[in-house]
C-alpha positions, -999 to +999 in steps of 0.1 A: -016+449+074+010+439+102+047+430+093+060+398+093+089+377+094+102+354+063+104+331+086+073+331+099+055+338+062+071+308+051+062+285+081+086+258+077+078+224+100+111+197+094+095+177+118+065+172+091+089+154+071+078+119+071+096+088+058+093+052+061+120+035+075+105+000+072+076-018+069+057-046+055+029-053+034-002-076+042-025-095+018-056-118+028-082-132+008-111-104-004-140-124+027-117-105+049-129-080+065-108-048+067-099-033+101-115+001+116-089+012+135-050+003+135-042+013+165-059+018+200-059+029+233-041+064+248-009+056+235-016+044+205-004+010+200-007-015+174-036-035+174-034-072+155-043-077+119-079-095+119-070-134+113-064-146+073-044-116+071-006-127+060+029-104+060+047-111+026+081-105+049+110-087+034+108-065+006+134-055-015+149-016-007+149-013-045+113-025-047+091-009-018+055-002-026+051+026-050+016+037-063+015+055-093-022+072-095-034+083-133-061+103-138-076+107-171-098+139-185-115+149-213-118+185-225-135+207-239-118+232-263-140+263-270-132+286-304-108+312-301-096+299-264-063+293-261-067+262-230-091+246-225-123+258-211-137+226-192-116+195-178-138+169-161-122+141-142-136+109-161-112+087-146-089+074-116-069+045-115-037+035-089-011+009-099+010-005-071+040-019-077+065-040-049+088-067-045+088-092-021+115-110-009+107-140+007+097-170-004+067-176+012+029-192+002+011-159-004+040-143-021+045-177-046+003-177-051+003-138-062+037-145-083+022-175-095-015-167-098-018-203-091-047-215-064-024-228-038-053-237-011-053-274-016-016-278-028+006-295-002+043-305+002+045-341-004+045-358+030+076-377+032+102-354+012+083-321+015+089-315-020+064-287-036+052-283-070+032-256-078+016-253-118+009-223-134-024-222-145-025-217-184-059-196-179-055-174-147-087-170-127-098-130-117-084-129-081-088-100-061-073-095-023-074-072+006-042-055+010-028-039+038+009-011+033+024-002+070+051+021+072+069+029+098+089+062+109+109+065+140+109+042+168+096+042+205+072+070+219+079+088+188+071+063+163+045+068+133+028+043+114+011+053+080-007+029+063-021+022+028-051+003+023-064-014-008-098-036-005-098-051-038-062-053-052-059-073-084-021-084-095-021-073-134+017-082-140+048-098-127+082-088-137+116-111-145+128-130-121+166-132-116+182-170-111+217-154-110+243-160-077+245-121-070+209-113-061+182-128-040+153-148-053+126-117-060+091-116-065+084-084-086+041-078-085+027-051-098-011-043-094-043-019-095-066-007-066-098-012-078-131+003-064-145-018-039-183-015-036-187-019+002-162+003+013-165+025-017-131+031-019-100+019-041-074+033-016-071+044+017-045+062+039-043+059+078-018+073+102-012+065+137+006+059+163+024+072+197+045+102+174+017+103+154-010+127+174+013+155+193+020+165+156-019+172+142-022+209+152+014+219+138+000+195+105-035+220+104-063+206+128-076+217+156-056+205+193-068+172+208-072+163+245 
């Protein structure tokens, strides 16, 4: 066998390291229909969000999207063996958790789980009300994560994708002078049937495709 560097063994790649700088998330009603591609063209740029598709604008830096996945098992414990000697998957779910900033329609309808299609400002003061319904309806929505590292020609776009997100919770909101009005949501990704997915990932953009060999597939054109 020939000799080797540590180096070379341990095949280190900084410029793997990816993080998301900013981004924003999407949410449209679940008759959307969810994009093919997010980007197009030879250098990769952003294509538009089909229509009905609505940014929830600023999130807080303490309350980006994080997605906790839990998988559940069951085993099965043999005699005398001392693990397990089975473990079948019999479960998958992924909570996603954020917190908008903005106060905005879509952001006060998940918050609120309130229907806010025919609710309108008044039309001489533009005062809203909006009632929390005492019996929330089931209410699922297409949701849509982009993230964004770097900038310019070198700028990478990773996406999340949820076809069938369901808000499960909202957490406290904060009236005090030293914070922003915030609009904790938490969620699950649920299978959608059609897609046959509960999550997706996509990456793209101009930084995005120089990198695949060095990330393990084969060299493009």
């Amino acid at each position: 066998m020939a000799a080797t560097t540590v180096d070379t063994l341990l095949d280190f790649k900084n410029e793997l390291i990816r993080k998301q700088l900013k981004g924003a998330v999407f949410v449209a009603d679940d008759s959307i229909a969810i994009p093919t591609a997010f980007t197009t063209g030879a250098n990769a740029e952003l294509q538009a969000l089909p229509v009905g598709f609505e940014s929830l604008g600023k999130i807080a830096a303490d309350g980006a999207p994080t997605y906790t996945p839990d998988v559940q098992t069951t085993e099965v414990k043999s005699w005398g063996d001392m693990e397990s000697s089975r473990e079948d998957i019999i479960g998958k779910n992924t909570t996603i958790t954020l917190t908008p900033h903005e106060t905005r329609r879509k952001t006060l309808e998940l918050y609120t789980g309130a229907d806010l299609t025919s609710v309108t400002p008044d039309a001489t003061t533009g005062e809203l009300w909006i009632k929390e319904p005492t019996a929330p309806a089931t209410r699922f929505y297409r949701y849509l994560h982009l993230g964004i590292d770097g900038a310019g020609d070198d700028a990478i776009y990773i996406w999340r994708i949820a076809p069938k997100f369901q808000i499960t919770s909202v957490g406290e909101q904060s009236a005090g002078q030293e914070s922003a009005m915030a609009y904790p949501i938490t969620g699950k990704a649920k299978v959608d049937s059609e897609e046959g997915y509960a999550i997706a990932w996509a990456f793209g953009g101009p930084g995005w495709k120089p990198l695949l060999e060095k990330m393990g597939w084969d060299a493009t054109p």
